[in-house]
PyMOL Python script that loads the backbone (N, CA, C, O; Angstrom):
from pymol import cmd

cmd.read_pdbstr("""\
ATOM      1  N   UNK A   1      18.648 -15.103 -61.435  1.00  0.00           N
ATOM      2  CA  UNK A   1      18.368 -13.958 -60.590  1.00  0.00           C
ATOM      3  C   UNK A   1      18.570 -12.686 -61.402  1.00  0.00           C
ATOM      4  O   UNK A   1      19.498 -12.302 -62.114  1.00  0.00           O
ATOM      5  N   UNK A   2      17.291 -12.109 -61.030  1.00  0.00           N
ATOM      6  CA  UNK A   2      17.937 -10.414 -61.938  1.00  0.00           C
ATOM      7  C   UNK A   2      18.907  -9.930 -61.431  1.00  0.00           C
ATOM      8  O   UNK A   2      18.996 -10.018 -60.206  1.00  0.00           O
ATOM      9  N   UNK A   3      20.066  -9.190 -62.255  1.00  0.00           N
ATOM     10  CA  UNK A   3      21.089  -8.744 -61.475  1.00  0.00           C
ATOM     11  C   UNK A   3      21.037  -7.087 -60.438  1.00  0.00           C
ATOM     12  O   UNK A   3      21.834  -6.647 -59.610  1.00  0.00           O
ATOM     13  N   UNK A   4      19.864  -6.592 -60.915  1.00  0.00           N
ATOM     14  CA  UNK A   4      19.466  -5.512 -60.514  1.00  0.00           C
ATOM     15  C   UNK A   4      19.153  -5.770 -58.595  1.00  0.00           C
ATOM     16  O   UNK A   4      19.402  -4.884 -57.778  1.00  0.00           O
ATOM     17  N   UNK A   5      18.726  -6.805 -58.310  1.00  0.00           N
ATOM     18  CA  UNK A   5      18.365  -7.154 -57.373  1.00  0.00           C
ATOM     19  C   UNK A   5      19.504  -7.875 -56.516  1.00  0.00           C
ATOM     20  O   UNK A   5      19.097  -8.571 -55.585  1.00  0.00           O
ATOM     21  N   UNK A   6      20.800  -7.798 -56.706  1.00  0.00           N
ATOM     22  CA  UNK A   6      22.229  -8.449 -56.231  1.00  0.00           C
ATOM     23  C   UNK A   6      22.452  -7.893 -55.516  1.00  0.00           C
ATOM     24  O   UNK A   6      21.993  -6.756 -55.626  1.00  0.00           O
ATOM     25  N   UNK A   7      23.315  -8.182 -54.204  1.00  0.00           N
ATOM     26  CA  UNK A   7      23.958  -7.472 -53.738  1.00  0.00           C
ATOM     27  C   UNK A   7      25.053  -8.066 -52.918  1.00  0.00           C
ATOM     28  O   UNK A   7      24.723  -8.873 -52.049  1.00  0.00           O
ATOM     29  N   UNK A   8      26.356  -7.765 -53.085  1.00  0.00           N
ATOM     30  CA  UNK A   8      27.318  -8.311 -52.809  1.00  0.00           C
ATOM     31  C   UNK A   8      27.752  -8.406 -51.214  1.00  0.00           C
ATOM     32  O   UNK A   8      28.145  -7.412 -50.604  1.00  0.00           O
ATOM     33  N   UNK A   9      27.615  -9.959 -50.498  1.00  0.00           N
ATOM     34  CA  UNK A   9      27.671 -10.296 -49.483  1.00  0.00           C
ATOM     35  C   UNK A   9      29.376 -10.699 -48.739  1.00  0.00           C
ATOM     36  O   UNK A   9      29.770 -10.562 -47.580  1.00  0.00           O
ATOM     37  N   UNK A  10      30.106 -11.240 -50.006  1.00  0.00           N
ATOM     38  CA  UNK A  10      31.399 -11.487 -49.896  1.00  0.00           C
ATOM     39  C   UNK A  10      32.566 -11.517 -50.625  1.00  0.00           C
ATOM     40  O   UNK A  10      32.409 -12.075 -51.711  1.00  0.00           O
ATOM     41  N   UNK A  11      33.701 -11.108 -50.412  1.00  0.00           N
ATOM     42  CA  UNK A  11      34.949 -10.884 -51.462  1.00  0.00           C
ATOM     43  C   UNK A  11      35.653 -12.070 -51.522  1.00  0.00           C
ATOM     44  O   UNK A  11      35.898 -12.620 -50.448  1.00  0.00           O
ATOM     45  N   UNK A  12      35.947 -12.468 -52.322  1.00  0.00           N
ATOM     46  CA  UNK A  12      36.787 -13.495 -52.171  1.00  0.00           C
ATOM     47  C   UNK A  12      37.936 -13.562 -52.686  1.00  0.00           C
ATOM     48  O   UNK A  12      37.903 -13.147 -53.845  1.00  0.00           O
ATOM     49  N   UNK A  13      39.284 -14.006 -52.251  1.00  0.00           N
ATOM     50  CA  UNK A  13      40.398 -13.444 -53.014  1.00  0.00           C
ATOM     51  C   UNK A  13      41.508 -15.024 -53.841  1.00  0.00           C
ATOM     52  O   UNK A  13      42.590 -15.122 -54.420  1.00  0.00           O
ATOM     53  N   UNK A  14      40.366 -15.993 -53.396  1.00  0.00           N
ATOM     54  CA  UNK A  14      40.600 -16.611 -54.231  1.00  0.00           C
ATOM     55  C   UNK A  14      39.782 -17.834 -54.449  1.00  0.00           C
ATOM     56  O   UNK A  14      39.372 -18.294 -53.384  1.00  0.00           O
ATOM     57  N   UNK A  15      39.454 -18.436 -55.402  1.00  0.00           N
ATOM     58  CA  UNK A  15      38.928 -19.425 -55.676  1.00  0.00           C
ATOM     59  C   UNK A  15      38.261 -20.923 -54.530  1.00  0.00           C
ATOM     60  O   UNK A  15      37.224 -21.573 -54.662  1.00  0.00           O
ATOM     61  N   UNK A  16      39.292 -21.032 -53.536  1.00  0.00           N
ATOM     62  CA  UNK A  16      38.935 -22.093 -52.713  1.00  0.00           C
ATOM     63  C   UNK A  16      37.823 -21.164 -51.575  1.00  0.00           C
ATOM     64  O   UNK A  16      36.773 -21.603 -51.105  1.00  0.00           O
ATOM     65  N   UNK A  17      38.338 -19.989 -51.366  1.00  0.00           N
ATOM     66  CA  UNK A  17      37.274 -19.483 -50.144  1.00  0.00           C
ATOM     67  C   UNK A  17      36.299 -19.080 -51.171  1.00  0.00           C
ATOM     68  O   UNK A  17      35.248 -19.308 -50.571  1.00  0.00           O
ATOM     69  N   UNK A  18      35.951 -18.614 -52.366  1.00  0.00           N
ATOM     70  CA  UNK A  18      34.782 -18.726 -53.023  1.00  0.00           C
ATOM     71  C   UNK A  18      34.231 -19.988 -52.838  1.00  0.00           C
ATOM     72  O   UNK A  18      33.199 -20.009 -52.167  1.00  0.00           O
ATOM     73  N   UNK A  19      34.586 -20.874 -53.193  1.00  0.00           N
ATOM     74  CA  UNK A  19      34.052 -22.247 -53.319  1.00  0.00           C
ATOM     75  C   UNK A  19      33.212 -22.143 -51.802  1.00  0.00           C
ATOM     76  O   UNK A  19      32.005 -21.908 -51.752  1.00  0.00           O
ATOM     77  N   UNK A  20      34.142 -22.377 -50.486  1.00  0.00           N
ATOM     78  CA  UNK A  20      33.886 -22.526 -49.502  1.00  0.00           C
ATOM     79  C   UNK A  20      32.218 -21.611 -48.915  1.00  0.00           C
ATOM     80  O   UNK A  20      31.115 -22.013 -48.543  1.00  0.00           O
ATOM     81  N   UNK A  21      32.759 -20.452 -49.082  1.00  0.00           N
ATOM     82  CA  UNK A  21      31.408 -19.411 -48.588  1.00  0.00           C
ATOM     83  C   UNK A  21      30.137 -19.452 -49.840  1.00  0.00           C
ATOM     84  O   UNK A  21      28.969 -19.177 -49.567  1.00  0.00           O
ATOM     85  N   UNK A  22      30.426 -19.697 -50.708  1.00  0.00           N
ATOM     86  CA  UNK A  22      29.411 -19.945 -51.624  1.00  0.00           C
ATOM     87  C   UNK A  22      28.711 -21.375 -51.205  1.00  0.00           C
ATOM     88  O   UNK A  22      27.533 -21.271 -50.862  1.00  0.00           O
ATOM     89  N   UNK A  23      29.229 -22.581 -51.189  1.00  0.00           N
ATOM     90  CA  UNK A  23      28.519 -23.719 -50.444  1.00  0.00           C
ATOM     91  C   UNK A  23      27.883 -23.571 -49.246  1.00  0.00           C
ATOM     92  O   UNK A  23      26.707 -23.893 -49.072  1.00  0.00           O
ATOM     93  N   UNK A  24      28.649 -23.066 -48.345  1.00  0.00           N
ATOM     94  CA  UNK A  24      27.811 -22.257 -46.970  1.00  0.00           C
ATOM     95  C   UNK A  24      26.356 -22.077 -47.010  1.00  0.00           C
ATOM     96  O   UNK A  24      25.433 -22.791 -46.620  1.00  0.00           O
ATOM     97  N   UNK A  25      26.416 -20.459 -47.824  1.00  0.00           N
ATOM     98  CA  UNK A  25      25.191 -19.946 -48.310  1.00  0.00           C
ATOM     99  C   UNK A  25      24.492 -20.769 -48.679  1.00  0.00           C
ATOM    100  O   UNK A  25      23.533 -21.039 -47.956  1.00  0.00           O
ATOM    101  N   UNK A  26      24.666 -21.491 -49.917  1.00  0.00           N
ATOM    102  CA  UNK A  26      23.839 -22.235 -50.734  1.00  0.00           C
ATOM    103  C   UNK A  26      23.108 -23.517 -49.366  1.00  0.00           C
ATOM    104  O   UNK A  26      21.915 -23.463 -49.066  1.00  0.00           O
ATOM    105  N   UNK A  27      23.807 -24.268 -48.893  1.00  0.00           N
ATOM    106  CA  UNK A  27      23.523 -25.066 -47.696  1.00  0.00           C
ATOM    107  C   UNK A  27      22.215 -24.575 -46.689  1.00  0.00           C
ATOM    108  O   UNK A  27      21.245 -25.195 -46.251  1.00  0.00           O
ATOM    109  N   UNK A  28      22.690 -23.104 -46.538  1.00  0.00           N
ATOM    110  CA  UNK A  28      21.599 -22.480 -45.543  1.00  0.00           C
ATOM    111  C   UNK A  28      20.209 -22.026 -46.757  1.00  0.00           C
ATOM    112  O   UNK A  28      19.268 -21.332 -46.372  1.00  0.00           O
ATOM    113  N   UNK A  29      20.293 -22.499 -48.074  1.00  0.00           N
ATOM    114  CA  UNK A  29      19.292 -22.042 -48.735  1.00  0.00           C
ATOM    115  C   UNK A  29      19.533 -20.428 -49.587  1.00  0.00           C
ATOM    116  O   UNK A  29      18.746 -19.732 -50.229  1.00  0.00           O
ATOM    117  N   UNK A  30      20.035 -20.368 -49.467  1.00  0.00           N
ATOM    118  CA  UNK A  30      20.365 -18.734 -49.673  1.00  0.00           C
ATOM    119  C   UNK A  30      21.218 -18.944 -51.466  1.00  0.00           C
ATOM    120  O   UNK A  30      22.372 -19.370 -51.526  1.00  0.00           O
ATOM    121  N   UNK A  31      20.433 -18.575 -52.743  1.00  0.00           N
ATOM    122  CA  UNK A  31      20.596 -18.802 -53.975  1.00  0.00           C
ATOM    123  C   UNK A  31      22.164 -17.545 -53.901  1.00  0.00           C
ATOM    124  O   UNK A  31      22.416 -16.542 -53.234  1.00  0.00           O
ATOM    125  N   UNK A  32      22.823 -18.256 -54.882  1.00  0.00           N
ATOM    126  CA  UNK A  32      24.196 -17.069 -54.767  1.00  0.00           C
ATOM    127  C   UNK A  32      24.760 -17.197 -56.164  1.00  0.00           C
ATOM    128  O   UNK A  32      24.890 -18.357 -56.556  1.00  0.00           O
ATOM    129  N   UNK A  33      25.167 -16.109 -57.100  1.00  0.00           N
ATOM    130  CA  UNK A  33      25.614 -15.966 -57.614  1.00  0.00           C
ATOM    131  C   UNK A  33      27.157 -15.573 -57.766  1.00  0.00           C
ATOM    132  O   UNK A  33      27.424 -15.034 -56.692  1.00  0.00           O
ATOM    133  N   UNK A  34      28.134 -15.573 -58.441  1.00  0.00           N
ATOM    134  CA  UNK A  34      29.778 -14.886 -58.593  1.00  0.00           C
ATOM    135  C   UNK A  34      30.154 -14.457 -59.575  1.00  0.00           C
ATOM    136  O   UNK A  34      30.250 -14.975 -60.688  1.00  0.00           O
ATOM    137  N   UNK A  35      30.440 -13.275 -59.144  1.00  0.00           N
ATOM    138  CA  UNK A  35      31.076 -12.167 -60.214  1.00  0.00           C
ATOM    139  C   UNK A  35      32.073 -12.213 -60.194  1.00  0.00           C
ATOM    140  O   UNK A  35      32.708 -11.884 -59.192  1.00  0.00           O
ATOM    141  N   UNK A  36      32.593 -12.614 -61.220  1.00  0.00           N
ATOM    142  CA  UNK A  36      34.282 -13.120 -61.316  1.00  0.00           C
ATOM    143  C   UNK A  36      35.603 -11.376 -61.930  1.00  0.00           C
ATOM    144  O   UNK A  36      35.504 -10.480 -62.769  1.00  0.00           O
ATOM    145  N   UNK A  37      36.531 -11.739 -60.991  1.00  0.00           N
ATOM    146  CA  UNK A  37      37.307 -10.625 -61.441  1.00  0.00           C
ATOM    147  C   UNK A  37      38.718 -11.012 -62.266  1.00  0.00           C
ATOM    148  O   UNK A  37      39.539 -10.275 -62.813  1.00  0.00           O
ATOM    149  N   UNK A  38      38.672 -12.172 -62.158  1.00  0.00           N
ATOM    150  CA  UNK A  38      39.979 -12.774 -62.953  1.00  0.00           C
ATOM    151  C   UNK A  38      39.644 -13.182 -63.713  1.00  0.00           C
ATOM    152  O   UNK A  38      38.736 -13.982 -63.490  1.00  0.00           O
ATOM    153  N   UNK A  39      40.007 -13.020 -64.985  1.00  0.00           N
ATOM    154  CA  UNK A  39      39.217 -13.212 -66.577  1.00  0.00           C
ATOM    155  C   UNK A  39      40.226 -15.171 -67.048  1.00  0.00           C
ATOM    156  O   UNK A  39      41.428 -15.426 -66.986  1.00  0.00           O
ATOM    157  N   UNK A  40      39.399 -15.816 -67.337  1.00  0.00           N
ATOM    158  CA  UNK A  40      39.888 -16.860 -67.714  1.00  0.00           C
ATOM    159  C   UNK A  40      40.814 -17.228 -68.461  1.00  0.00           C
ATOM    160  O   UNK A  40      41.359 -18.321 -68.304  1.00  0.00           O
ATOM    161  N   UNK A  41      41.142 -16.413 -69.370  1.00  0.00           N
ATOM    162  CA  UNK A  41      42.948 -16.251 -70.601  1.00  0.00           C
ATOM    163  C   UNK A  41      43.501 -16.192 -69.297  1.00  0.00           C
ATOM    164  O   UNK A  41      43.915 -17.313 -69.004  1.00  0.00           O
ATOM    165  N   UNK A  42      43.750 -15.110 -68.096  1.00  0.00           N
ATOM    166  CA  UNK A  42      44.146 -14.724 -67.041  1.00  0.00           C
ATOM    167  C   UNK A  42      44.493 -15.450 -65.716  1.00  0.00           C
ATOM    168  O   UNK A  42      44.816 -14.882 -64.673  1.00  0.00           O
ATOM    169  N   UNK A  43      44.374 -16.884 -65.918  1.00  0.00           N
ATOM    170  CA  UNK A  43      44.150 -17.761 -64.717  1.00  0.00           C
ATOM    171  C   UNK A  43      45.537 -17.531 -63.921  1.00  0.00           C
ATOM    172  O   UNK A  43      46.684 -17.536 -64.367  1.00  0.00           O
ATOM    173  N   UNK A  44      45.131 -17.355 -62.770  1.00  0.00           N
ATOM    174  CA  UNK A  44      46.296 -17.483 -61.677  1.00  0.00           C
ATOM    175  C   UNK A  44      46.796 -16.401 -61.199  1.00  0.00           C
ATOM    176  O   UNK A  44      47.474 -16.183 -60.195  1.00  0.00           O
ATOM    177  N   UNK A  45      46.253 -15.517 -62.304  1.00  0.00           N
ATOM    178  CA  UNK A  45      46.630 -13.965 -61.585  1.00  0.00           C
ATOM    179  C   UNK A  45      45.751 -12.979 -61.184  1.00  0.00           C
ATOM    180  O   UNK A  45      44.864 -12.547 -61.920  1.00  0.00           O
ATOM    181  N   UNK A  46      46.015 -12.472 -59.677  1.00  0.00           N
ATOM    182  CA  UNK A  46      44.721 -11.828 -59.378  1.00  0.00           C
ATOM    183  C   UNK A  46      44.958 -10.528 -59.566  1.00  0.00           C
ATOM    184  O   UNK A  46      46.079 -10.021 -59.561  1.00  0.00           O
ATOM    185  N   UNK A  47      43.887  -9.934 -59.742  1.00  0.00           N
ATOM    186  CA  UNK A  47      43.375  -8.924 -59.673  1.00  0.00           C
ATOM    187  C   UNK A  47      43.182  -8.009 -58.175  1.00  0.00           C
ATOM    188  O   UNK A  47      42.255  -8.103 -57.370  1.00  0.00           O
ATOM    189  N   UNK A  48      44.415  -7.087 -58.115  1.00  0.00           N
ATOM    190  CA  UNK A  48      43.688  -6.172 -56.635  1.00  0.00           C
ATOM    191  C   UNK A  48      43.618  -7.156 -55.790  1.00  0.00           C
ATOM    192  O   UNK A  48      42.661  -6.922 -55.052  1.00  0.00           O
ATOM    193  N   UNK A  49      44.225  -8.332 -55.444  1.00  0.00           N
ATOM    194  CA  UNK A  49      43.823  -9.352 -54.743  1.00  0.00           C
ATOM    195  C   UNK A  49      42.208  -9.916 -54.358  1.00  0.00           C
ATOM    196  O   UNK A  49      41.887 -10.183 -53.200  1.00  0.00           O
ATOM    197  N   UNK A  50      41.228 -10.051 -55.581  1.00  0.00           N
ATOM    198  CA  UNK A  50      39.863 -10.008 -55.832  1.00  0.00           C
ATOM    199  C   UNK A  50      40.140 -11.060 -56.463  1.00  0.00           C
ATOM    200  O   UNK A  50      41.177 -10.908 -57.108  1.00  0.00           O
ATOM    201  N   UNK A  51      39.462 -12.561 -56.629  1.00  0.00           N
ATOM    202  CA  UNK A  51      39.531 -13.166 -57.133  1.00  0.00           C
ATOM    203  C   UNK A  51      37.815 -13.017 -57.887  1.00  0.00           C
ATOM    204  O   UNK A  51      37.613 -12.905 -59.096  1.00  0.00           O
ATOM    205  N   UNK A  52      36.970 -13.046 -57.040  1.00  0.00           N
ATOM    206  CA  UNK A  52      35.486 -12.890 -57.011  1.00  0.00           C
ATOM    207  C   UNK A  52      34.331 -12.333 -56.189  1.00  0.00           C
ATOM    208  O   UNK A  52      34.414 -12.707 -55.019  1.00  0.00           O
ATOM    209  N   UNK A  53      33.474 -11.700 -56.391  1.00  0.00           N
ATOM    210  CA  UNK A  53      32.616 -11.117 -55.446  1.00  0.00           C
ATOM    211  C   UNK A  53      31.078 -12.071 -55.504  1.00  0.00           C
ATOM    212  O   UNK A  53      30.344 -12.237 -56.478  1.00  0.00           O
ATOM    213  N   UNK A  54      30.916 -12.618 -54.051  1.00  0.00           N
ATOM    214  CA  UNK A  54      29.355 -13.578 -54.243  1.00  0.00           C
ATOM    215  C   UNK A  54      28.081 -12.666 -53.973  1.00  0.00           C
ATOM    216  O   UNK A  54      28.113 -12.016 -52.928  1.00  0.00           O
ATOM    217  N   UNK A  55      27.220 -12.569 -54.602  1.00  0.00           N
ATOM    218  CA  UNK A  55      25.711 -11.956 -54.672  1.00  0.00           C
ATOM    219  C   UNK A  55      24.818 -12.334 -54.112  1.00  0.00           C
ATOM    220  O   UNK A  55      24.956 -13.513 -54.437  1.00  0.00           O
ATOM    221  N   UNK A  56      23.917 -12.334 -53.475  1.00  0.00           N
ATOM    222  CA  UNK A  56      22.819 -12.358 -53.311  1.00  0.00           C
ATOM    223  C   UNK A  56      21.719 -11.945 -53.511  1.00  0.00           C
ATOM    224  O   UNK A  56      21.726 -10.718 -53.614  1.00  0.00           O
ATOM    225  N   UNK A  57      20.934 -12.304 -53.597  1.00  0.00           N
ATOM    226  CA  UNK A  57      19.214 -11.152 -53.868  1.00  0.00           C
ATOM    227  C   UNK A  57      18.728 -10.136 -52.269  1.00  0.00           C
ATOM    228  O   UNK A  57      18.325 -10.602 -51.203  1.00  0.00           O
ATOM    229  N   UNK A  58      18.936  -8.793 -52.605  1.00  0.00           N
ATOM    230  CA  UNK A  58      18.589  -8.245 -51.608  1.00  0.00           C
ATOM    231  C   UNK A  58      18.124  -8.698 -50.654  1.00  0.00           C
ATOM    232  O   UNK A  58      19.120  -8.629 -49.933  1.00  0.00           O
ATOM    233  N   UNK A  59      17.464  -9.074 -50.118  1.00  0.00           N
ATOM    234  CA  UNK A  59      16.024  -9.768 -49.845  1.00  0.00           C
ATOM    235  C   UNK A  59      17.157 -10.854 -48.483  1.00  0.00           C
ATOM    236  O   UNK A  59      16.908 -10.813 -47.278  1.00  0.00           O
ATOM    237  N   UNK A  60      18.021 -11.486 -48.934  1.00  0.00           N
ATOM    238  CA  UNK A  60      18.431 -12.484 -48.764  1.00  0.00           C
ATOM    239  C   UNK A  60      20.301 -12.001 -47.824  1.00  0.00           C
ATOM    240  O   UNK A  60      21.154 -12.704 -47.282  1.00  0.00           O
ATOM    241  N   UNK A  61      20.223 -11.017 -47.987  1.00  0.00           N
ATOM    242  CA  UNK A  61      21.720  -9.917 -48.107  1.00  0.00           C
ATOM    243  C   UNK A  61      21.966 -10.002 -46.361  1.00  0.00           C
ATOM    244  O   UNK A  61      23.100 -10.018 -45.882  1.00  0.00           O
ATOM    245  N   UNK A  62      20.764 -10.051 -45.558  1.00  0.00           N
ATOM    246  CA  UNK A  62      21.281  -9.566 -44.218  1.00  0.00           C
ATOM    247  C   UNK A  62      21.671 -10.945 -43.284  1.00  0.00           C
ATOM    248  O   UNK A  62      22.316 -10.981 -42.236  1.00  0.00           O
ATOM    249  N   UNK A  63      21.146 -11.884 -43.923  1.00  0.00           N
ATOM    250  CA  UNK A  63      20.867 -13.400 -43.501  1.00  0.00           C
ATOM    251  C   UNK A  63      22.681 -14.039 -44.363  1.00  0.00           C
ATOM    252  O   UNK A  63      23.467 -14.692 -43.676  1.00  0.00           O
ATOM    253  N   UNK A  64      22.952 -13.736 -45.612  1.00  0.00           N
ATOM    254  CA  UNK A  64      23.824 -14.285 -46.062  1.00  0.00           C
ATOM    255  C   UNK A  64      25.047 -13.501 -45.072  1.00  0.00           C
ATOM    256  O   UNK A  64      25.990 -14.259 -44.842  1.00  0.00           O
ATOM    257  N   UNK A  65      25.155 -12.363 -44.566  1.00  0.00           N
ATOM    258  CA  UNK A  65      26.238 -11.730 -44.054  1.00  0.00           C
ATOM    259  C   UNK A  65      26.284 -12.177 -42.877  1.00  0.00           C
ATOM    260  O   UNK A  65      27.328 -11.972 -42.258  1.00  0.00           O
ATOM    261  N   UNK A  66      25.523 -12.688 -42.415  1.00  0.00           N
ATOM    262  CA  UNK A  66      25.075 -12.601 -40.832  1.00  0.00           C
ATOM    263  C   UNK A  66      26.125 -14.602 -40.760  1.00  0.00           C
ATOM    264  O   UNK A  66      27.150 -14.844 -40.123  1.00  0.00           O
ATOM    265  N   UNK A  67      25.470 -15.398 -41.480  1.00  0.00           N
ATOM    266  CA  UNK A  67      26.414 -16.404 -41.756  1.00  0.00           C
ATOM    267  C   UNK A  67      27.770 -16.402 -42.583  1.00  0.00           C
ATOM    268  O   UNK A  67      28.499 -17.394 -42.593  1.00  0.00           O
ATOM    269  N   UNK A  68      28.019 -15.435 -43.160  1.00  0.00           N
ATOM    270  CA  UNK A  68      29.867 -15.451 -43.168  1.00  0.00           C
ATOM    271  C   UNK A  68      30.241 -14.786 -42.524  1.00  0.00           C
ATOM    272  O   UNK A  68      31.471 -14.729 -42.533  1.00  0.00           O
ATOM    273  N   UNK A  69      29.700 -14.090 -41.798  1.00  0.00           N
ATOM    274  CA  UNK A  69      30.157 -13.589 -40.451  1.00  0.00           C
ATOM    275  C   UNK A  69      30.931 -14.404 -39.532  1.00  0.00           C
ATOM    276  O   UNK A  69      32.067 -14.393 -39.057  1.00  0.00           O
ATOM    277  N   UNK A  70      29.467 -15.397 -39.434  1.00  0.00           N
ATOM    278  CA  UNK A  70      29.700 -16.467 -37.630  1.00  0.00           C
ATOM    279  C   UNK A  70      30.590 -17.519 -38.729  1.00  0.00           C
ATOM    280  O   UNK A  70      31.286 -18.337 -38.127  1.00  0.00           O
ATOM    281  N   UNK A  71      30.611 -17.546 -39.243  1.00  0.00           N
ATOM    282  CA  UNK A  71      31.613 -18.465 -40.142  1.00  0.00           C
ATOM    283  C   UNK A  71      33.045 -17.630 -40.119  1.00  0.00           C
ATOM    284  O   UNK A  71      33.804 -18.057 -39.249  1.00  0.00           O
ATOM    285  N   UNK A  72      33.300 -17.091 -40.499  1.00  0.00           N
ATOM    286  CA  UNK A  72      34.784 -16.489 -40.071  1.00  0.00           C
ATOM    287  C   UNK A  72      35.333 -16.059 -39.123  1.00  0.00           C
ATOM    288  O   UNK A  72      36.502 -15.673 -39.147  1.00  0.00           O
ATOM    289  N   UNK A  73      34.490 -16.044 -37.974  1.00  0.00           N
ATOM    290  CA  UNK A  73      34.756 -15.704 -36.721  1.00  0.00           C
ATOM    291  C   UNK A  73      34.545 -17.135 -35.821  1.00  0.00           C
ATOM    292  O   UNK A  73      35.128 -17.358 -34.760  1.00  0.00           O
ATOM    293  N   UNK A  74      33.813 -17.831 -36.324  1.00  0.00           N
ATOM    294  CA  UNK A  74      34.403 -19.376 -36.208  1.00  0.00           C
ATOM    295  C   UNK A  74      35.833 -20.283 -36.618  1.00  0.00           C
ATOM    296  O   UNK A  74      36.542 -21.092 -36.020  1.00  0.00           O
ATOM    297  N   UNK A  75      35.825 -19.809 -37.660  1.00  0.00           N
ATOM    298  CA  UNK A  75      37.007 -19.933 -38.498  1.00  0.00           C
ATOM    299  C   UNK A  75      38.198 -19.635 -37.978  1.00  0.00           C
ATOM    300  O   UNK A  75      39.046 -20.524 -37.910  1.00  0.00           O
ATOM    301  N   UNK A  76      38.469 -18.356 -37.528  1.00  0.00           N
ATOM    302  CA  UNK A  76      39.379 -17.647 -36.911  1.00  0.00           C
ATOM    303  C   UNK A  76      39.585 -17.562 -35.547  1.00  0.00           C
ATOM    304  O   UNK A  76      40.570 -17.045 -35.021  1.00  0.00           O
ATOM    305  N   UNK A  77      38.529 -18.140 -34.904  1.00  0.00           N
ATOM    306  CA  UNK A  77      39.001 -18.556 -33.445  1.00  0.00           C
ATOM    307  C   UNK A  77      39.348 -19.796 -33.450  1.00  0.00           C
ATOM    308  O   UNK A  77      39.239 -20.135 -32.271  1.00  0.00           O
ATOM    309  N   UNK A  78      39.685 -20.644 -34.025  1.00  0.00           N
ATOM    310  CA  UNK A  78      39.494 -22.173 -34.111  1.00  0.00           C
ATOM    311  C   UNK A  78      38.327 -23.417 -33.657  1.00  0.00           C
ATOM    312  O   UNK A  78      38.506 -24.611 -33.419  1.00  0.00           O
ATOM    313  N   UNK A  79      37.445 -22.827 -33.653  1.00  0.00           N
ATOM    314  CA  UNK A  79      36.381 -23.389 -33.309  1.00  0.00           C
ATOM    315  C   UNK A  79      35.986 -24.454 -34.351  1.00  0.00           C
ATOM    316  O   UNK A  79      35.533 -25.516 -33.922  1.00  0.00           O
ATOM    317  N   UNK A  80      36.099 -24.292 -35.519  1.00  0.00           N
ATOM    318  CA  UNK A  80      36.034 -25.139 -36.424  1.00  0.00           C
ATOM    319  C   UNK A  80      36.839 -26.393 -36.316  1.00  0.00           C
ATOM    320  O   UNK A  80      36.311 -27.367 -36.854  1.00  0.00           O
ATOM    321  N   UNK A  81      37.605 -26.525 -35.937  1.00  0.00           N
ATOM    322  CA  UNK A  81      38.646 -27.551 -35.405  1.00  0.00           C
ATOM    323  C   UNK A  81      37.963 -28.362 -34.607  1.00  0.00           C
ATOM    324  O   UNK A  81      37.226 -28.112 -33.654  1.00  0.00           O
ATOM    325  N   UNK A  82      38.433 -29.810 -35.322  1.00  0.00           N
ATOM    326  CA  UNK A  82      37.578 -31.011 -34.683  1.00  0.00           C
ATOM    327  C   UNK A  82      38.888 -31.888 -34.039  1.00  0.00           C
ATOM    328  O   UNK A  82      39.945 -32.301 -34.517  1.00  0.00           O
ATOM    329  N   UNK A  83      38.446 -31.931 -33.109  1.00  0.00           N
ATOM    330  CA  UNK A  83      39.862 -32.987 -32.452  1.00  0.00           C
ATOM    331  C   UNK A  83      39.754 -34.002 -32.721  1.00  0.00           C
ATOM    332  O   UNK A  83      40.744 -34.625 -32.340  1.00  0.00           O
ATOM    333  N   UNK A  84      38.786 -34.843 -33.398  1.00  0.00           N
ATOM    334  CA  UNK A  84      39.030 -36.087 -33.771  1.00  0.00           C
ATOM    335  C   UNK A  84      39.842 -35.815 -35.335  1.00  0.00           C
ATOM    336  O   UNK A  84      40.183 -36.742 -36.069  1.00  0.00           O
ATOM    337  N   UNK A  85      39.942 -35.133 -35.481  1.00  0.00           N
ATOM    338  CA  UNK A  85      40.092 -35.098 -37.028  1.00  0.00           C
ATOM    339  C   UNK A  85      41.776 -35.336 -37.041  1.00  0.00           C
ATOM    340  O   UNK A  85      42.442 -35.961 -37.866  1.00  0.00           O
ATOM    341  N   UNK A  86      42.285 -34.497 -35.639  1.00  0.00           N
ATOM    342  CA  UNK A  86      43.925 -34.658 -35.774  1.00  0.00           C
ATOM    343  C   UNK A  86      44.240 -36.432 -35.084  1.00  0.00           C
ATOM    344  O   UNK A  86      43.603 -37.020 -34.209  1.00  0.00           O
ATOM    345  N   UNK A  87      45.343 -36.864 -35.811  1.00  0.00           N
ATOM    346  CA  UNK A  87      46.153 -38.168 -35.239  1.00  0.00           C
ATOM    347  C   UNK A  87      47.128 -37.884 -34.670  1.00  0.00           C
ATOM    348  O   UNK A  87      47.989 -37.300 -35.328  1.00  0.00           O
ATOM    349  N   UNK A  88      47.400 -38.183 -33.200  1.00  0.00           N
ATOM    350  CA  UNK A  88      48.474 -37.342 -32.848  1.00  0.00           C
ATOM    351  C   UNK A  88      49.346 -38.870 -32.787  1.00  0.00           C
ATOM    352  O   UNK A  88      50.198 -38.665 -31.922  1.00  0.00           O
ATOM    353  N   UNK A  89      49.470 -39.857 -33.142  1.00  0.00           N
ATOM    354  CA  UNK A  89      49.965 -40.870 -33.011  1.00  0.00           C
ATOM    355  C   UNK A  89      50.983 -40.985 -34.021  1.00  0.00           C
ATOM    356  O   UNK A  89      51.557 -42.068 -34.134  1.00  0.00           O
ATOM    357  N   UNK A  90      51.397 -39.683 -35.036  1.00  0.00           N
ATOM    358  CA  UNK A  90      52.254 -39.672 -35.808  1.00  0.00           C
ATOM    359  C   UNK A  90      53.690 -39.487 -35.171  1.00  0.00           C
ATOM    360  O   UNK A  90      54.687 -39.458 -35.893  1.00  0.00           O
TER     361      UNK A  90
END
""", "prot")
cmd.dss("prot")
cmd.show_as("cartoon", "prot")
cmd.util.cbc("prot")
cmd.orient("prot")
């Protein structure tokens, strides 16, 4: 992707929610790039609490926000929560 044409859809402050919202995107089709803020000699320590910022191609910017949106507001109400998933037989 040209980088001229990026535009940053999500912050991430660390590595696993990069992972996470970057698969998202990618899932719904949506090509994504990451601009990394923690330099690799550097591992483990963040930056400004910035681990990485994910990109998109303009074009693609209102559709990628619009799903980490309903994704974190899924997330954060617990909606994501599958009741089969817990054993309460512990």
């Amino acid at each position: 992707m040209d980088e001229k044409e990026l535009v940053a859809v999500f912050d991430a402050t660390d590595a696993v929610d990069a992972l996470l919202y970057r698969s998202l995107l990618e899932e719904a089709g949506i090509d994504v790039e990451e601009r990394f803020f923690e330099p690799d000699w550097f591992e483990g320590v963040r930056q400004d609490n910035l681990h990485s910022q994910l990109l998109v191609r303009a074009s693609d910017a209102e559709r990628a926000r619009e799903f980490v949106t309903s994704f974190h507001d899924e997330a954060e109400s617990g909606e994501l929560l599958n009741d089969d998933a817990v054993d309460e037989t512990d």
